[in-house]
C-alpha positions as CSV (number, residue, x, y, z in Angstrom):
1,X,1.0,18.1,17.3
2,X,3.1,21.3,17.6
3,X,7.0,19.9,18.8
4,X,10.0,21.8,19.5
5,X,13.6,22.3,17.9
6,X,-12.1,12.0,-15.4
7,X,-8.9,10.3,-15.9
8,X,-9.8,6.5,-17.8
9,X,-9.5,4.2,-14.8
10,X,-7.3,1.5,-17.2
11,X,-4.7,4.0,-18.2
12,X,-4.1,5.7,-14.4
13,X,-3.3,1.7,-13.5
14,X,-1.2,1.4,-16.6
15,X,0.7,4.2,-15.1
16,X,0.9,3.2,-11.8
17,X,2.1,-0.1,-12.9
18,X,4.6,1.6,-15.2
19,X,5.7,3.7,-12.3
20,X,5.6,0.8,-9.9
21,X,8.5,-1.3,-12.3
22,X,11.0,1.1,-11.8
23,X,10.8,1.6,-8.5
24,X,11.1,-2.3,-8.1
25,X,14.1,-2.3,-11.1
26,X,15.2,0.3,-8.7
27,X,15.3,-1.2,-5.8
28,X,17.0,-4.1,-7.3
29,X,19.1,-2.7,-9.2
30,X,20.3,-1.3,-5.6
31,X,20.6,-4.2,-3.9
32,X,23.1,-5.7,-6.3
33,X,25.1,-2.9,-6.6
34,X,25.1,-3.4,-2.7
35,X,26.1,-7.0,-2.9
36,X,28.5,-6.3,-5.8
37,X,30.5,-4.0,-3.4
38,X,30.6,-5.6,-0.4
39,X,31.9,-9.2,-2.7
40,X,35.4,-6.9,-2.9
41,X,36.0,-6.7,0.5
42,X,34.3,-9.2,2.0
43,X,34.7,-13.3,1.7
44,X,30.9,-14.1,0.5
45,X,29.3,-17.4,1.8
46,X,28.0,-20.3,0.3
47,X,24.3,-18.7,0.6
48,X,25.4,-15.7,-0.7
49,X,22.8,-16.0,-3.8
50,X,20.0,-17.8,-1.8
51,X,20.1,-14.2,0.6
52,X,20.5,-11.9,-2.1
53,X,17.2,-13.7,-4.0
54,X,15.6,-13.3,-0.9
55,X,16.6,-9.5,-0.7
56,X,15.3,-8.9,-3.6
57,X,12.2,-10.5,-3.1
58,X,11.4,-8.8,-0.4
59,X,12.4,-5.2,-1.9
60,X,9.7,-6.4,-4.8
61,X,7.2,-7.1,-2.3
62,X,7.7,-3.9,-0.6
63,X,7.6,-2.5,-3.8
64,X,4.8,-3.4,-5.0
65,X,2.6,-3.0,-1.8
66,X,2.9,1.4,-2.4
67,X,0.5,3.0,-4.5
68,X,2.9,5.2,-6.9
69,X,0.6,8.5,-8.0
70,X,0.4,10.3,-11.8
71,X,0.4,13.4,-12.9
72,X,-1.4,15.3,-15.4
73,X,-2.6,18.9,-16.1
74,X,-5.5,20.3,-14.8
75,X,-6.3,23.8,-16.9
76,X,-5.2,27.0,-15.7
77,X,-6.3,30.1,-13.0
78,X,-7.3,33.3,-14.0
79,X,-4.0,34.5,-13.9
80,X,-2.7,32.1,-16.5
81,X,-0.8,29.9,-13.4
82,X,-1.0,25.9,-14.5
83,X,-3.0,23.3,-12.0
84,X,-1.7,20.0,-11.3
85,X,-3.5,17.1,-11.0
86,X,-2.8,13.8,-9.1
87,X,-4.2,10.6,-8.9
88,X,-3.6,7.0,-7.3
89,X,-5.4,4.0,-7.9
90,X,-4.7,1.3,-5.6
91,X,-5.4,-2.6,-5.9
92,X,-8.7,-2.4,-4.9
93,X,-10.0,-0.1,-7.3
94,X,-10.4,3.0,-5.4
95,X,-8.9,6.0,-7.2
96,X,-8.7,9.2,-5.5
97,X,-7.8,12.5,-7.4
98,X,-6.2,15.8,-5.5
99,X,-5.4,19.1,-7.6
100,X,-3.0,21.7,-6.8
101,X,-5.3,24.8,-6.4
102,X,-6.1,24.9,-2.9
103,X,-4.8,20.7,-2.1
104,X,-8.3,20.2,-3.2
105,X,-9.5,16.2,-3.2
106,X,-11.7,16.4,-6.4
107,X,-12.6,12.8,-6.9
108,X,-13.1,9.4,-4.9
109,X,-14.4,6.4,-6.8
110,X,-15.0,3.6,-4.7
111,X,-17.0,0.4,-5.0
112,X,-19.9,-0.7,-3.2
113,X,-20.7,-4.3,-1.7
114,X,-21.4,-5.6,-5.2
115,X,-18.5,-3.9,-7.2
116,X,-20.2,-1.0,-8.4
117,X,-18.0,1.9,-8.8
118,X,-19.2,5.7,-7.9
119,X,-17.6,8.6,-7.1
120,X,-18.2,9.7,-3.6
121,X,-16.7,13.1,-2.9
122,X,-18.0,16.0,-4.2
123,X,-16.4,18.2,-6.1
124,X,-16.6,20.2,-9.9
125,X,-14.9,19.5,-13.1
126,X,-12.6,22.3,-14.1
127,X,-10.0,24.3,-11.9
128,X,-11.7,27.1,-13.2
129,X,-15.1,26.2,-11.4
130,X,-12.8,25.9,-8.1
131,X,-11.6,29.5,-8.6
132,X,-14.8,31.4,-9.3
133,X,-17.5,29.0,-6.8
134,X,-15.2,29.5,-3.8
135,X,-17.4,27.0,-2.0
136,X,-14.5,25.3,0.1
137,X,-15.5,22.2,-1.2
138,X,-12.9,19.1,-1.1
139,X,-10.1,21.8,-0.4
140,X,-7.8,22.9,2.0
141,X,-8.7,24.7,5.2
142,X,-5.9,27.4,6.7
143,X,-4.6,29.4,8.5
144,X,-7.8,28.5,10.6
145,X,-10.1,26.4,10.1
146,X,-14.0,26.9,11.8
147,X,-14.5,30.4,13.6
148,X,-12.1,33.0,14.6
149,X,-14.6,34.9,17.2
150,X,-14.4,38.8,16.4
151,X,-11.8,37.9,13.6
152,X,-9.4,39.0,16.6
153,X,-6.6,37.5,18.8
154,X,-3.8,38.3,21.4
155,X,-0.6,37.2,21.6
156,X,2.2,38.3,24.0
157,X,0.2,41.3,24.6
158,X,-0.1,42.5,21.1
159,X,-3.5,42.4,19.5
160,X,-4.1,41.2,16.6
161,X,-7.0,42.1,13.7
162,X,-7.9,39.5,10.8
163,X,-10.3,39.8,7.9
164,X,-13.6,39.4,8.5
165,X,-15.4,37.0,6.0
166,X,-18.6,36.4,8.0
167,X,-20.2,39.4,10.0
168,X,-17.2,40.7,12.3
169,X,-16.1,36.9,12.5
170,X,-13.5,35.3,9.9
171,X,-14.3,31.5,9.1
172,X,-11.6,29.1,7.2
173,X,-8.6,31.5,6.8
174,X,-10.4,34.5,5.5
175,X,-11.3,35.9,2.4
176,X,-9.0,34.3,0.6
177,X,-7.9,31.3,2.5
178,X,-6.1,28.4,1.9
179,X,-8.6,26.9,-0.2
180,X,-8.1,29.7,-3.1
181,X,-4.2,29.0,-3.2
182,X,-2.2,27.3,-6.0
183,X,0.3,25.0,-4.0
184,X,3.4,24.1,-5.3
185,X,3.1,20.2,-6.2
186,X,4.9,17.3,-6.7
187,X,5.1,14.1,-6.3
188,X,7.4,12.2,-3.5
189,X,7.8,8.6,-3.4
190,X,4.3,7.0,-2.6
191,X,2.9,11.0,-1.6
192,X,1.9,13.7,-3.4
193,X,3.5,16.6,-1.3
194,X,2.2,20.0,-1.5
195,X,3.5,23.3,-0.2
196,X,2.2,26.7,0.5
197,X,4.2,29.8,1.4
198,X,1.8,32.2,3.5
199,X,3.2,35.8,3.6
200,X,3.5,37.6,6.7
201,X,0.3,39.9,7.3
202,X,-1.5,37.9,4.9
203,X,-5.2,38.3,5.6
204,X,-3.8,40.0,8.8
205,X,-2.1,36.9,10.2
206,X,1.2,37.6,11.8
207,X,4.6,35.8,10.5
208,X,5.3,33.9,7.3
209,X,3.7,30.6,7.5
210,X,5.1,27.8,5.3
211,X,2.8,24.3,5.4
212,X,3.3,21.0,3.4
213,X,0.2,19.1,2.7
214,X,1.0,15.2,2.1
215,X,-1.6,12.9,0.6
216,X,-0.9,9.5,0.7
217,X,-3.5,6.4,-0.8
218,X,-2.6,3.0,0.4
219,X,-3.8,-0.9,-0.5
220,X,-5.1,-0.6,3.3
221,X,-7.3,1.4,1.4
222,X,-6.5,4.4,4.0
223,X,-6.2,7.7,2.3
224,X,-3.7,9.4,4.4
225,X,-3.0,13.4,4.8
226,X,-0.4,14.8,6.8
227,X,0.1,18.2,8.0
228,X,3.0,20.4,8.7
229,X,3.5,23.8,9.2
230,X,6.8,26.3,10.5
231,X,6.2,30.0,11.4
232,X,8.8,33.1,11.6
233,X,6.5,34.7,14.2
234,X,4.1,33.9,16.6
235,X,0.8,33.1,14.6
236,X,-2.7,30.6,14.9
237,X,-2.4,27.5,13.3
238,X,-5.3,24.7,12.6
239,X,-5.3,23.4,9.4
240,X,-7.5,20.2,7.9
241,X,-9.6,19.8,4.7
242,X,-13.3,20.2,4.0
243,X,-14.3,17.1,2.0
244,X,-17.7,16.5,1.7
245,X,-18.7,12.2,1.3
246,X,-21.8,10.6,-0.1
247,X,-21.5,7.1,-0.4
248,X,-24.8,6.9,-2.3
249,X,-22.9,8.6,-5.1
250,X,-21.8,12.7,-5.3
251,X,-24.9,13.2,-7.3
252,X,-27.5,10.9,-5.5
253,X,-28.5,13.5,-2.6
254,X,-30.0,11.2,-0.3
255,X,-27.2,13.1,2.7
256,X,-30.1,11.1,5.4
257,X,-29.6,7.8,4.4
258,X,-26.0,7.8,6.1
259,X,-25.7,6.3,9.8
260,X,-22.7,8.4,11.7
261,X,-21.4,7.1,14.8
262,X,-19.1,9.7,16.6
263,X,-17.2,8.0,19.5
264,X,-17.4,10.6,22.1
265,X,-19.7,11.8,24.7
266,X,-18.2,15.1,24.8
267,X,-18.5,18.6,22.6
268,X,-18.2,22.1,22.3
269,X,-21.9,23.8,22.3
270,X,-22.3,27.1,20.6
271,X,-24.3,30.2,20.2
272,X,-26.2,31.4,16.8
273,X,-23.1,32.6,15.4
274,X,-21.6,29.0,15.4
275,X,-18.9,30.1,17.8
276,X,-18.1,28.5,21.1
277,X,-20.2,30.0,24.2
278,X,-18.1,32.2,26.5
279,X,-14.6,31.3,26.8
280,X,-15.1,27.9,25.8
281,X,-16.9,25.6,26.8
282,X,-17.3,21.8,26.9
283,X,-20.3,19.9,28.0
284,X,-22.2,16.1,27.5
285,X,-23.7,15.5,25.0
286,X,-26.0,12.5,26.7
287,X,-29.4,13.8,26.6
288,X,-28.7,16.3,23.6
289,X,-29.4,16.3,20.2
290,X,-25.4,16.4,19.7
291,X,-25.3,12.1,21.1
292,X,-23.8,10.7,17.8
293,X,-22.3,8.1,20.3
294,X,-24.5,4.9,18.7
295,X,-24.9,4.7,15.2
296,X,-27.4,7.3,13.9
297,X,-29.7,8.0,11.0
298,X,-28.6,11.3,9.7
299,X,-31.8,11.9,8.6
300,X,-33.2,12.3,12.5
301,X,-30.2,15.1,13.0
302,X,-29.8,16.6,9.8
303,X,-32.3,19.9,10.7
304,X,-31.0,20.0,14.2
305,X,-26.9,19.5,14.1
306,X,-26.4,22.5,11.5
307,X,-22.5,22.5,12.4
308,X,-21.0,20.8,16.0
309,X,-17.2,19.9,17.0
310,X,-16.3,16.7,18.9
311,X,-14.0,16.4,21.9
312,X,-11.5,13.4,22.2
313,X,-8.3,13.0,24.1
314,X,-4.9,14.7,23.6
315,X,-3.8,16.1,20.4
316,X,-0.8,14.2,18.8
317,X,-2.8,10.4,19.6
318,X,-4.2,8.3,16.9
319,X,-8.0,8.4,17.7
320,X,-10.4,6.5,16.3
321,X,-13.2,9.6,15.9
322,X,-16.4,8.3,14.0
323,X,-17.5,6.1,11.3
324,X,-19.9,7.0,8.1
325,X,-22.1,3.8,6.8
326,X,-24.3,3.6,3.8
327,X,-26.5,0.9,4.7
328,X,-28.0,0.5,1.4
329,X,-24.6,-0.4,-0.9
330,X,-22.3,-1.3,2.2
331,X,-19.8,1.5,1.8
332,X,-18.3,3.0,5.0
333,X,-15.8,5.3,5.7
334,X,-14.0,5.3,9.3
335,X,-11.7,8.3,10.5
336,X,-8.9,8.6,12.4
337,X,-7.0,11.4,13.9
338,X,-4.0,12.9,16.0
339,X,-6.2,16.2,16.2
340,X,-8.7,16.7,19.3
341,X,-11.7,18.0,17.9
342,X,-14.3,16.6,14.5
343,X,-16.2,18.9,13.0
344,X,-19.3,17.6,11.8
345,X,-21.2,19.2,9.1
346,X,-24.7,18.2,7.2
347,X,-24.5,21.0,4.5
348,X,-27.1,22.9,5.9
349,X,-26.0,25.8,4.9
350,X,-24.7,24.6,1.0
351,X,-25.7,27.5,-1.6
352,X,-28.9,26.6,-3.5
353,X,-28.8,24.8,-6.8
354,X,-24.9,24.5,-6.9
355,X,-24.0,22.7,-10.1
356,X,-21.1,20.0,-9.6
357,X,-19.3,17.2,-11.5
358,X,-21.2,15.6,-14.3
359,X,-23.9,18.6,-13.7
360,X,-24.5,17.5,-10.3
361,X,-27.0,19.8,-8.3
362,X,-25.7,19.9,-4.9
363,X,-27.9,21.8,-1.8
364,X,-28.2,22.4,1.3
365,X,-28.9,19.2,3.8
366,X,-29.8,16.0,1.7
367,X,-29.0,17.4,-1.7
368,X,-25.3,17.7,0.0
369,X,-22.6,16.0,1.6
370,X,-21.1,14.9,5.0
371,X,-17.9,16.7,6.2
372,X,-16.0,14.8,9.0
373,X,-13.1,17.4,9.8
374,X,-10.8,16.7,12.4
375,X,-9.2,19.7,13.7
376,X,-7.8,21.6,17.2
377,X,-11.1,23.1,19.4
378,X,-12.9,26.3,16.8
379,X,-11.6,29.6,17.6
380,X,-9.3,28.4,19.8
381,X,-7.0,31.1,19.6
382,X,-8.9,33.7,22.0
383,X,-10.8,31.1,23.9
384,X,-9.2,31.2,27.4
385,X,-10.5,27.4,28.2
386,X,-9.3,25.8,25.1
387,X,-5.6,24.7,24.4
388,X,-3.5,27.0,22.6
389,X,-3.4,26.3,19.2
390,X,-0.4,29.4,18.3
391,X,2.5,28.1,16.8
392,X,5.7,29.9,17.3
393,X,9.0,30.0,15.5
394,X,11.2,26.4,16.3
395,X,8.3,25.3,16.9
396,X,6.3,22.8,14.2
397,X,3.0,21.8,13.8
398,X,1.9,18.5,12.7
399,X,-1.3,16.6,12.2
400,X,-1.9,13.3,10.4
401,X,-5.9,12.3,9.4
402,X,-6.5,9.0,8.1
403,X,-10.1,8.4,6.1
404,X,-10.1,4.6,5.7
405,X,-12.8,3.1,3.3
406,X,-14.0,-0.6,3.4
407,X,-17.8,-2.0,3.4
408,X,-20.2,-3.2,6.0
C-alpha cells in the first residue's frame, strides 16, 4: 500500500548450512555476552544457567528455522556489468534461484507427490539470453505493470507522455523497463534485497523513482517478495513480477492440464487492445467465460482468457487470490496478496519456438506457462473509475506477494 511520512543441489545446502552456523554461533555468542554483562551489575539467581540454556536454545531454534541464501556469479551484460545470482534451498527441498538483471526468478525446483524434483518456472540459462530475448519472462515488472492506455497520464494538471512499446500504448514500463535493469544486490539476513534507482524522465516517467525488491524463501515453503518504492515527484507506480509456472515441469508444455481457481466474482473486461473499456470498468464475471471462481481446467479457457485482471478487496490486505493445481503429480501453488487486482495470463501470445533452459521450446498457450500477477487495477493511472495508483514524494509504496507451494 502507498503510506505517508544449475547450481548442484548438495553444495547450495552445504552453504546454507555453513551460513546457517554462524548465524546460530552468532546468536549465541550474543546472548552470553548479554548474560556476561548484566552478571556485573546484577545479583544472578540460582537458575541463572537453566534460563540462559534455554535462551540459547531458543535463539538456535529460531535460527535454524530461516533459509539463509548464496551467492554466486552469474556472467556478465553487454556492457561488461557482472550479474548476481542467489539461491535458497529450504528443508523441504525446494530451491529457488533469483538473478540480479531485472530481479529475475530464473529457477524453481520443487517435488511432486512422490519426491520427484523438476523445475517449474520458466526461465533461460545465461544472463546473456535475458538481455538479448527481452521476453519479460521470470523478471521484474516497473514502473507499470499491464497497459498504460495512450502511453499518457495527468497529474496536477500537467500532462504527461511515455514511450510507446505497443501501438500508441506502453505495456510493463516501456521499452526498456524494469525487466532490462541490473539491480544492485545483496544479500540481508534471510532476504535477498534488490534495489533500483530510476532516473527522472526515464522512459518519460516523471521524478526519480528508487524501489527495493525483497525475496524471501521460507520452510513454510512460501516464497515471499516485497515491494517498496519512494518518489521525488509525483509519478505511476505498480510494480510485481512476471513469473510464468508449470508444475508439469518448464519443459513439459502441457499449460491445459493445470486447474486454476481464482477466488473472486469480479473483473475488469477489456477491449481488443487489452485495455480497460472506458474509464474503467468492473463487471461479474458469473455467466462469462472470465468465472475462474471453481476449480477449472485451463484447457477449457486457455483460447478464450488471452489476458484478464481480478478484482478483490482493498489494497494493503492479505488476500488469498487463486490457487494453481497439477492434478497429475500433486503440485499446487496458492497466492496471496496485499495488491487488488491478479493478472492472469495463458501465454497466448508467447513468441514462437522460444528456446529456454535445458533447450526448452517454450510457445504460445500450452507450450507456455501460467502467470499469476498480482498487481493495482491495469492502466490505472488515467482511468477515472479505478484507484489512484500515483505515488508522490513522503509518500511510500509497498506491496508484499506470497506464492506458497505444497501438494494436493
Amino acid at each position: 500500500m502507498i503510506e505517508k511520512s544449475s547450481t548442484n543441489s548438495k553444495n547450495l545446502q552445504g552453504a546454507c548450512n555453513r551460513k546457517r552456523a554462524l548465524v546460530v554461533g552468532g546468536l549465541i555468542a550474543a546472548v552470553c555476552v548479554a548474560a556476561a554483562v548484566i552478571g556485573v551489575s546484577v545479583h544472578m539467581s540460582d537458575n541463572k544457567d537453566t534460563n540462559e540454556s534455554s535462551g540459547e536454545s531458543s535463539l538456535q531454534k529460531q535460527a535454524e528455522d530461516i533459509v539463509i541464501p548464496t551467492e554466486e556469479p552469474f556472467g556478465e551484460i553487454k556492457d561488461g556489468r557482472k550479474v548476481k545470482r542467489f539461491s535458497f534451498t529450504n528443508k523441504n527441498n525446494i530451491t529457488v534461484r533469483i538473478i540480479s538483471y531485472g530481479a529475475t526468478i530464473t529457477d524453481i525446483l520443487m517435488p511432486d507427490k512422490n519426491g520427484t524434483l523438476v523445475d517449474i518456472s520458466l526461465g533461460f540459462d545465461t544472463a546473456a539470453e535475458y538481455e538479448d530475448k527481452h521476453s519479460y519472462i521470470g523478471a521484474a515488472l516497473g514502473r507499470i505493470t499491464e497497459r498504460m492506455k495512450g502511453s499518457r497520464f495527468t497529474i496536477d494538471g500537467v500532462e504527461y507522455n511515455v514511450s510507446q512499446n505497443e501501438g500508441h500504448n506502453q505495456v510493463h514500463g516501456g521499452f526498456y523497463g524494469f525487466d532490462s535493469k541490473l539491480f544492485d544486490a545483496k544479500i540481508n539476513g534471510d532476504r535477498v534485497e534488490m534495489t533500483y534507482v530510476s532516473p527522472d524522465g526515464e522512459e518519460g516517467f516523471p521524478g526519480e523513482l528508487t524501489s527495493v525488491f525483497t525475496f524471501q524463501l521460507t520452510n513454510d515453503n512460501e516464497l515471499i517478495l516485497g515491494y517498496s518504492a519512494t518518489t521525488t515527484k509525483a509519478t505511476p507506480v505498480n510494480l510485481s513480477n512476471h513469473v510464468y509456472f508449470n508444475l508439469e515441469g518448464h519443459k513439459a508444455g502441457k499449460n491445459g492440464d493445470h486447474v486454476l481457481s481464482v477466488y473472486t466474482n469480479r473483473y475488469i473486461p477489456i477491449d481488443e487492445a487489452f485495455l480497460p473499456l472506458g474509464d474503467g470498468e468492473i463487471a461479474s464475471v458469473n455467466g462469462t467465460k472470465y468465472d475462474l471462481q471453481q476449480p477449472t481446467l485451463v484447457r477449457k479457457v486457455i483460447e478464450d482468457i488471452p489476458v484478464s485482471c481480478y478484482v478483490f478487496g482493498k489494497r494493503g490486505e492479505k488476500k488469498h487470490v487463486a490457487r494453481l493445481e497439477n492434478p497429475q503429480n500433486g503440485r499446487c501453488i496458492d497466492v496471496f496478496t496485499t495488491e487488488p487486482g491478479l493478472d492472469v495470463y495463458f501465454s497466448a501470445h508467447m513468441r514462437q519456438n522460444l528456446y529456454g533452459k535445458d533447450g526448452a521450446k517454450y510457445g504460445p498457450n500450452e507450450d507456455g506457462g501460467v502467470c499469476l500477477i498480482p498487481m493495482q487495477y491495469p492502466s490505472g493511472a488515467n482511468m477515472p473509475n479505478f484507484p489512484d495508483t500515483i505515488l508522490r514524494p513522503g509518500e511510500t509504496y509497498y506491496q508484499t506477494t506470497i506464492y506458497k507451494f505444497g501438494l494436493i
